[in-house]
N, C-alpha and C positions, 0 to 999 in steps of 0.2 A: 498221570493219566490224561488221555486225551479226551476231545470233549468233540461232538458231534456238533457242528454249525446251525445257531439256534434258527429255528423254523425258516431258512433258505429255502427247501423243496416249496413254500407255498407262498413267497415272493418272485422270485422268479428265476433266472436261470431254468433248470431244465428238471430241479427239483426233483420229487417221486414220479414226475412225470415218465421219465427215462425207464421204468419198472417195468419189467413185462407180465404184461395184462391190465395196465394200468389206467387204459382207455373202456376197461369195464368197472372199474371201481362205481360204484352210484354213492357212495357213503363214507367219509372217513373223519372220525372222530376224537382224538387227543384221549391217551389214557394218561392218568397221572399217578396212578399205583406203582410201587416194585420200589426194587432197591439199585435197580442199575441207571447208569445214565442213559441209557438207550431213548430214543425218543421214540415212542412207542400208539400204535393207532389202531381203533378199533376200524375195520373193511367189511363192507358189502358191495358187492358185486351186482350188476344188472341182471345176474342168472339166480341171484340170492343165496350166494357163499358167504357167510362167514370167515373173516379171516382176523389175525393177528401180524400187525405190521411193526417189525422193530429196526429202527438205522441210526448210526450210529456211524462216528468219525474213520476216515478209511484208516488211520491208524491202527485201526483193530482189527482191519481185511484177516492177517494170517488166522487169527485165536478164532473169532468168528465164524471162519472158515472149518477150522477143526472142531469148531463145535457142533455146526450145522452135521459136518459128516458123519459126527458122533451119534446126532440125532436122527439120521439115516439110517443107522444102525440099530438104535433103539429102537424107531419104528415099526423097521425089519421083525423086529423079536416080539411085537406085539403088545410095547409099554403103552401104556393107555396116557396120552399125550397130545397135545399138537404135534400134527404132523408137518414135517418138511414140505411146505411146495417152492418154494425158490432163495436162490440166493445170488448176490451179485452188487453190483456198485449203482451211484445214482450221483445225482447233483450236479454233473458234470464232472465227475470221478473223486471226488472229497468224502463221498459216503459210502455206506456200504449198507445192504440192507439184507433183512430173509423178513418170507411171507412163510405163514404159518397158518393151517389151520384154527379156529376158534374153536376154544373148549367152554362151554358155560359151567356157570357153578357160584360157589358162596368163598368169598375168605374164613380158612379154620377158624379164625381166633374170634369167626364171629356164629360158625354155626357149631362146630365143636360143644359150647355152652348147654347147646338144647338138645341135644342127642342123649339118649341115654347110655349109662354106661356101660350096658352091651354094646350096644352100636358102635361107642368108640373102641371098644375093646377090638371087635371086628373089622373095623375100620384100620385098626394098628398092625391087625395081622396083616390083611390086605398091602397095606403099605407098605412091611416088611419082606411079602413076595417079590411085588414092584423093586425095593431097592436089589432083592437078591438077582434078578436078572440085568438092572442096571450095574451092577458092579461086577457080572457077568463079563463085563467089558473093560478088557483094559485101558487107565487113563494115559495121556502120554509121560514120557522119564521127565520133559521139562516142563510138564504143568502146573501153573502157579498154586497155590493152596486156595482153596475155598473161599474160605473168609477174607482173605485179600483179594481175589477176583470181586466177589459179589456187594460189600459193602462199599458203601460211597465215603469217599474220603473225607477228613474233619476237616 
């Protein structure tokens, strides 16, 4: 697995700089949540957009690439998600990044708990629409499995 060059965009070279729109960012803050290595930041913008910023080693330009397209499509169909607003390289070409809109919300495993069990019942249905139109879509013949994409390796 390749690994994305630890916090270079904010020493120096040309970093997240290089991003377009990046001269309106007013806010950018280090997440540390998820399972990917991506290096990931939370954006506000001087116009007060919300965003979700993740980059990551240009090794992973093509999958990245098909993923973002994937989620172009998703969009399209109306999944209730971050949406796609850019994608493209940064660093002085060593990275790759996508800009995402910001979704707010709680971690399941923390609010799941206080929900009653209707809620989550309906909740589950909900979800189960969601996946029926995301698999609406088909994945590519040479995409990795799941669980080897998304866990981080021991």
């Amino acid at each position: 697995m390749c690994r994305c060059p630890d916090e270079i965009w904010f020493r120096g070279g040309d970093g997240i700089k290089s991003i377009q729109g990046y001269d309106a960012f007013s806010r950018i803050v280090p997440i540390t949540k998820g399972w990917s290595d991506d290096k990931k930041y939370y954006i506000e913008t001087s116009t007060g957009k919300r965003l979700l910023l993740r980059v990551m080693s240009f090794c992973e330009y093509d999958r990245k690439r098909a993923e973002f397209a994937v989620m172009q499509q998703l969009a399209a169909l109306g999944v209730p998600m971050s949406q796609p607003m850019g994608f493209g390289t940064c660093n002085k070409g060593t990275s790759v990044y996508m800009l995402l809109t910001w979704c707010d919300g709680e971690d399941a495993e923390i609010i799941l708990p206080l929900m009653t069990k209707t809620e989550q019942y309906v909740l589950g249905i909900r979800s189960g629409e969601i996946l029926r139109t995301i698999h609406s879509i088909s994945a590519p013949g040479d995409q990795e499995e799941w669980r080897d994409r998304q866990r981080p390796s021991s």
